[in-house]
N, C-alpha and C positions, 0 to 999 in steps of 0.2 A: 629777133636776134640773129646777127652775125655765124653761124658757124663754119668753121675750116678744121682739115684735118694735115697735119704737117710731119715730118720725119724730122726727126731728134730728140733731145731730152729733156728733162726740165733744169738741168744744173745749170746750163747756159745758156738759158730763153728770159730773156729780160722782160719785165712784167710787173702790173702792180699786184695780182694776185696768182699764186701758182698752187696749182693745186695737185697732193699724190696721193693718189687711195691705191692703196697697200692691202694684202693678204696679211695672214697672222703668221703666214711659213715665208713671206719676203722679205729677206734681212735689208732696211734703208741704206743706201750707198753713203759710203764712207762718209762723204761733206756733211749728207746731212746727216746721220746721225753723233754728226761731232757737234750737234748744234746741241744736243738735245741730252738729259737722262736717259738709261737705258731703259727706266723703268716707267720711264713718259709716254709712251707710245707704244703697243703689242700690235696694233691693225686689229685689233676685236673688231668686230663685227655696229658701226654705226658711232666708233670711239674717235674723236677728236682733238687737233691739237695745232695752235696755231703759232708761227716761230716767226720771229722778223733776223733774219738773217744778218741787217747792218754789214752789207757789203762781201757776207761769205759765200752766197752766192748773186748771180745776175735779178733774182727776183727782188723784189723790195716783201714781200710777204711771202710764207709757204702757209700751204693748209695741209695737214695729217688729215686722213680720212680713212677709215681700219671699214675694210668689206667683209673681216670674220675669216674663218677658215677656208681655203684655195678651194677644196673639195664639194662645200657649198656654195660657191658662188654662182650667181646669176644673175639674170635681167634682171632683176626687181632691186640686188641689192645695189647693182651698179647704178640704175635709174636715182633709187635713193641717196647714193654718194652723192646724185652730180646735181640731185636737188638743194642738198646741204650745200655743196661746194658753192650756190649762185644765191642761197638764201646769205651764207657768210660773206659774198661780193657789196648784197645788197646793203646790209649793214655799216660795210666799209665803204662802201660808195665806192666801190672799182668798176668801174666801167669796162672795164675787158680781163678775163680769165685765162689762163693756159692754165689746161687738167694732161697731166703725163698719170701712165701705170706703173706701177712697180712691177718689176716680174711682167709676164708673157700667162695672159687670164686664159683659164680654159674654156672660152666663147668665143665663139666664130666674129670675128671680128668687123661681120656685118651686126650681128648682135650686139654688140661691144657699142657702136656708134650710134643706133636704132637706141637703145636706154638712154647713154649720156644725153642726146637730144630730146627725149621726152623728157628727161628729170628736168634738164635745164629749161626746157619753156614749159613746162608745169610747177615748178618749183616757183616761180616770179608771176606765175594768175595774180591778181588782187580783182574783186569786184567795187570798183569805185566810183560807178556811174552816178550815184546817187551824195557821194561826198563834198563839202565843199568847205575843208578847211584840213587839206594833205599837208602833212607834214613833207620836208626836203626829202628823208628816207622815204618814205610813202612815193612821192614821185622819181625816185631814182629810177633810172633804167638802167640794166647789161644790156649792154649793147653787142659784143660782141665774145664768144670764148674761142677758145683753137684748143683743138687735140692733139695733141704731139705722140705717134706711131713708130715701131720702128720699123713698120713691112707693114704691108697691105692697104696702105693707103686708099687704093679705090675702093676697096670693098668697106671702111671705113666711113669714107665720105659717101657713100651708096647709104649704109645705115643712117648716119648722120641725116639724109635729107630725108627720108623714110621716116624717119623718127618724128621730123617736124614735121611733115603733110600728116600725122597720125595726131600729134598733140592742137594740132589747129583744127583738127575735128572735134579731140576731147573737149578744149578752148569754148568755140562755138556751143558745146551743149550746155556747158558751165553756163555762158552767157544767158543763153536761154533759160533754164532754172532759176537762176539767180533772181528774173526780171520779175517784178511785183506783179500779180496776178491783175493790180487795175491796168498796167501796161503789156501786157498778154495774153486777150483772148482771143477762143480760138480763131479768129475772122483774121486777125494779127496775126498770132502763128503761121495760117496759110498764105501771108502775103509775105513774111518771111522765106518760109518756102519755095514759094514761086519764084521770088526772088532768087531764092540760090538755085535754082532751075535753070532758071535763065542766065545765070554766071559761069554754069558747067555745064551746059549744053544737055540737060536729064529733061525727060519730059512730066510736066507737072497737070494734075487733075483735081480740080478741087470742085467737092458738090457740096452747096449751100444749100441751106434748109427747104427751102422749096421742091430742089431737086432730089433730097434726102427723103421728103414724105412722098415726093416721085415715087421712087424707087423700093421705098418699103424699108429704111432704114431706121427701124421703132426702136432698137437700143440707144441709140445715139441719140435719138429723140426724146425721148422721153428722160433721158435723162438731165438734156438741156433744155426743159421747156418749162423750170423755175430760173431764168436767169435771164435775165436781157440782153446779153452778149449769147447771139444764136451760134450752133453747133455747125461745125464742120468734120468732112472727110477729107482726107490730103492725101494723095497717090502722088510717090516721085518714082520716076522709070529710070532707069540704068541701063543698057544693054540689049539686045533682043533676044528673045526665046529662039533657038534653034540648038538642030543636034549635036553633041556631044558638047552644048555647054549650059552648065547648070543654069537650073532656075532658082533663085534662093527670093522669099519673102519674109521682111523684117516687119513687124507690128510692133507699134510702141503705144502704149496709152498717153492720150494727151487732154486730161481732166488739168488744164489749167489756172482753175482752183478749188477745192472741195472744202465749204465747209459741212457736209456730209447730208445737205438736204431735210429733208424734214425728219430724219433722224441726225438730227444737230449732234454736233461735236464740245465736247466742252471747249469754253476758250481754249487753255493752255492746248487741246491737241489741232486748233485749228492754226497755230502759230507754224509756219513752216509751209504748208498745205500750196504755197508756189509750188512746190516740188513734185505734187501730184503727176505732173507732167514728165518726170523725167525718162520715163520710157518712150517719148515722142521725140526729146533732146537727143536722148541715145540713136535714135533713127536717122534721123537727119543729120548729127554731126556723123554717121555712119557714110552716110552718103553721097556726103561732102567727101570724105575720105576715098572711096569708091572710086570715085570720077576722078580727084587727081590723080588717084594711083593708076585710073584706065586699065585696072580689075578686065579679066576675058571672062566676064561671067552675066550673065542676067539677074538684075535685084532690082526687088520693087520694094520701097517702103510706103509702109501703110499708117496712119496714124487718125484716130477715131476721135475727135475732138472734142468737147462740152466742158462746161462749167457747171459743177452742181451744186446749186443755191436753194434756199428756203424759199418759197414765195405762194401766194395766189392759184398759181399756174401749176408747182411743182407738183411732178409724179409723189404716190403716197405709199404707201407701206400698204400690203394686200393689192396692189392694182397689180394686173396681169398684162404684160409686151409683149407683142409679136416681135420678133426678130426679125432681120434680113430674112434668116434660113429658114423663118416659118413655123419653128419651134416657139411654144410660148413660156413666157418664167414667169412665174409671182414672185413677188417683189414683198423678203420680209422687214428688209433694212435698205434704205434708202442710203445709206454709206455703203452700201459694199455697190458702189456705181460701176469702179471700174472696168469690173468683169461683165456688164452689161452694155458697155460702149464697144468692148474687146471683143464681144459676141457678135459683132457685125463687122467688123474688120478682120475676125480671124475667117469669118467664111465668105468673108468678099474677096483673100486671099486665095479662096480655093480656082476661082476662075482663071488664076493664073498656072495651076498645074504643077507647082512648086516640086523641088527637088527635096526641099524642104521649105517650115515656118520655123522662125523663132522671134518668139513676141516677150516684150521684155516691160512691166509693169511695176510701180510702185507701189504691190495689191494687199498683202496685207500686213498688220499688227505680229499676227501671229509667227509669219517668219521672224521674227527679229527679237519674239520671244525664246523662239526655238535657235537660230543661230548668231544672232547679237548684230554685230556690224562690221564685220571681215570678210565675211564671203555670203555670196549672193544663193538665196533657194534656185533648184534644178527639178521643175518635171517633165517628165515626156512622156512619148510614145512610142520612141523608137530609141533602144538601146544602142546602135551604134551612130547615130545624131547625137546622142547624149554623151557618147564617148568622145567625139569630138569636139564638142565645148568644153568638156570638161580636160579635155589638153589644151587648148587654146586658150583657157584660161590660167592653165598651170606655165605656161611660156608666159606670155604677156603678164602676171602677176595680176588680175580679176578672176579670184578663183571660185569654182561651185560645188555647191555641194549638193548631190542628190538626194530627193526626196521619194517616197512611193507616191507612185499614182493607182493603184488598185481599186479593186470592185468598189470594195465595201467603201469605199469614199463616194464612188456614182452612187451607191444605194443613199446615202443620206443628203442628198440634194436632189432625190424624186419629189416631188409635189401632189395631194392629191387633187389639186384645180390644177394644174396647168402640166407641162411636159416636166420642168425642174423650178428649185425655186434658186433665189440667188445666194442664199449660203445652207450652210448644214441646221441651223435653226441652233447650233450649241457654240461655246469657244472652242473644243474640244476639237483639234483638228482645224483649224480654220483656215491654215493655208493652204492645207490638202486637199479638204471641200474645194477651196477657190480653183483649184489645180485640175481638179475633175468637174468643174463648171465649163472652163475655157477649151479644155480637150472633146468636149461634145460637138464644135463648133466647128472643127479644125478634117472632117472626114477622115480617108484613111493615109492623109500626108505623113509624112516625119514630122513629128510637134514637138520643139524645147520652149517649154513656160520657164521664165528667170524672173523672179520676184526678188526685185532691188531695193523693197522699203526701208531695208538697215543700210542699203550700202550706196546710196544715190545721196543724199543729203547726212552732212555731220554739224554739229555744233562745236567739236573738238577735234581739227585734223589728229589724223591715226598715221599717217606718212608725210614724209619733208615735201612731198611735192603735193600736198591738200593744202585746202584753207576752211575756213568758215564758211557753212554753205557745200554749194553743187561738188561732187567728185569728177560727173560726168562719165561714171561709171556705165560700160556696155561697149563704150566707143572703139576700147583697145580690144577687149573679149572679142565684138561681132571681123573689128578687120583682121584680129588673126584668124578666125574660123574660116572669113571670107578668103583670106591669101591661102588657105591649105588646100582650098578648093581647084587652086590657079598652080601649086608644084609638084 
């Protein structure tokens, strides 16, 4: 899409759709509200209202779009106007938008531009690869919207492009998730990767199974050695390590499909199980992002790949893995895989001396028992890392919520054969266990674990700019934590 950012107003921009999202304290300028009942429109907070003007003003259409009260406003709610504002184009089949403000927003007007642009190229995702009987609406595109300013124009159109190198990250991961698990293993993924290696000039490393039992990587192995689609590692570089600038490493789990191994999953929860991956989506649409922004930082992503299948071959319940790190696990559930492929990428991580980890995982059930599908679990290791995602998520709208990591979670994941075993052996706790599995792995770096299994994959968009399917959840979280690093 098109975006431009223009001075003027919307009373005399001609247009087939105009769009004004108003505060609940910005009284609508004269014209329009002569169009309207007084009691048609307040600007609450997500409230709508669409007016064909017939010649009273320059637009052929206006759209009401109420952001709630001045005092509340933010990125997230203006994201969500300008997502409705392009879902209501798409319907109308208007190929070009002009969105004006009411009133002078209290956000920095780099901000201001940074949301409408996300809303608007997230708001129009569909995943249609696989369709072949689109309706006219279904293939409609915007093409093009304009933002009409009355100051700041550049800082405007600065957010503006901002916004879209950020959603063409989110975009990307979406894609990825989305993709059927038979058109996505991990041999695929890294040749994706490499690809996008090679398109942004990052340097890519991928070790295939041969050179994985090289090296002593028994998590990732043994996890993909029921599947016939062999395991990989995928390292994408960013930047180089040198003084006063950070080293940040991003892990994302990339179990590209799980039906949970020889501890089988019932149907209904294997359904979805694409999405297993989404902490490897999140990485790489991260890193996509990275490289065009040309971030002054060092990031490596890491992503520990397998498929874990029933089969012949497949690791069992009670076998005992060597890890990278040397540390051995029994294995009491052949589902809880993630955290044993994560166990060889979080400390194949540590070679790089990080500033910080933050590894981002679809891990378990049990968050999403605990906090639904709004915000993403938080553990760490380092209280002021953890305060930092947890602003970075309160700006960009992927918000987190912390969790404990404490003893008594390490004490119920001791084993008496091996060093630890793969979960706490109870429900009880279970993504906290998971939480103090991953942190054993990670030495004495900064460690934020985010478990995304509520908030990576919906069946029911929860905001105007979701759909069915991938959120692509991490991608906004990781590049704002990564820009804070940079001001």
């Amino acid at each position: 899409m098109e975006l431009t950012a223009k001075l003027g107003t919307l009373l005399n921009e001609p247009g087939m759709l105009s769009v004004l999202l108003s505060t609940e304290e910005a009284p609508l300028p004269a014209e329009i509200a002569g169009l309207i009942e007084a009691s048609d429109f307040s600007g609450k907070a997500k409230q709508t209202r669409l007016i064909y003007p017939h010649g009273a003003l320059a637009a052929k259409r206006l759209l009401l779009i109420g952001l709630g009260k001045a005092a509340q406003l933010s990125s997230e709610s203006v994201r969500q106007a300008a997502a409705t504002a392009v879902r209501q184009a798409q319907e109308l089949r208007a190929g070009a938008l002009t969105i004006g403000m009411n009133g002078t927003p209290a956000l920095a007007p780099l901000l201001v531009g940074q949301a409408i642009a996300e809303g608007l190229e997230l708001g129009t995702y569909r995943y249609y690869r696989y369709r072949t009987n689109l309706t006219e609406e279904q293939r409609f595109v915007v093409e093009q919207a304009t933002l009409l300013v009355g100051a700041d124009r550049d800082q405007v159109e600065a957010g503006l492009a901002l916004g879209q190198t950020i959603a063409r990250g989110v975009v990307a991961a979406r894609d990825l998730v989305n993709t059927p698990g038979s058109a996505l293993s991990p041999a695929i993924l890294a040749e994706i990767a490499t690809a996008l290696a090679a398109r942004l000039n990052l340097r890519a490393t991928v070790f295939d199974q041969a050179q994985l039992r090289e090296q002593g990587f028994g998590g990732i192995l043994a996890v993909g050695q029921g599947s016939a689609n062999e395991p990989r590692l995928i390292v994408l570089e960013y930047g180089e390590a040198k003084e006063g600038q950070p080293t940040i490493c991003l892990v994302g789990k990339g179990i590209t499909f799980d039906s949970g191994g020889l501890s089988l999953k019932p149907a209904d929860s294997m359904v979805s199980m694409k999405s297993d991956m989404s902490g490897s989506a999140a990485v790489l649409g991260t890193m996509q992002v990275v490289a065009e922004l040309n971030l002054p930082l060092h990031v490596v992503g890491i992503v520990p790949s397998a498929e874990n299948m029933p089969s012949g071959t497949a690791y069992r319940p009670d076998d005992v893995i060597t890890t990278l790190s040397g540390k051995s696990v029994e294995v009491l559930n052949t589902d809880a895989e993630g955290r044993i492929v994560l166990a060889d990428g979080l400390y194949y991580a540590q070679r790089y001396q990080p500033d910080a980890i933050i590894e981002l995982s679809t891990l378990t059930g049990a968050i999403v028992v605990a906090l639904g599908t709004h915000v993403t679990g938080m553990m760490s290791t380092n209280q002021e890392l953890a305060d930092q995602v947890k602003h970075a998520g309160e700006i960009c709208g992927e918000r987190v919520w912390q969790m404990p990591l404490w003893e008594e979670y390490h004490e119920m994941i001791k084993s008496e054969i091996a060093d630890i075993r793969n979960t706490g052996g109870v429900r009880a706790g279970g993504a906290l266990t998971a939480g103090a599995f991953l942190a054993t792995f990670v030495g004495d770096y900064p460690f934020v674990h985010l478990d995304i299994a509520g908030t990576a994959f919906v069946e029911k968009p929860r905001k105007p700019y979701e759909t069915v399917g991938s959120t692509g959840v991490g991608v906004r979280l990781l590049t704002e934590l990564l820009r804070s690093y940079t001001q």
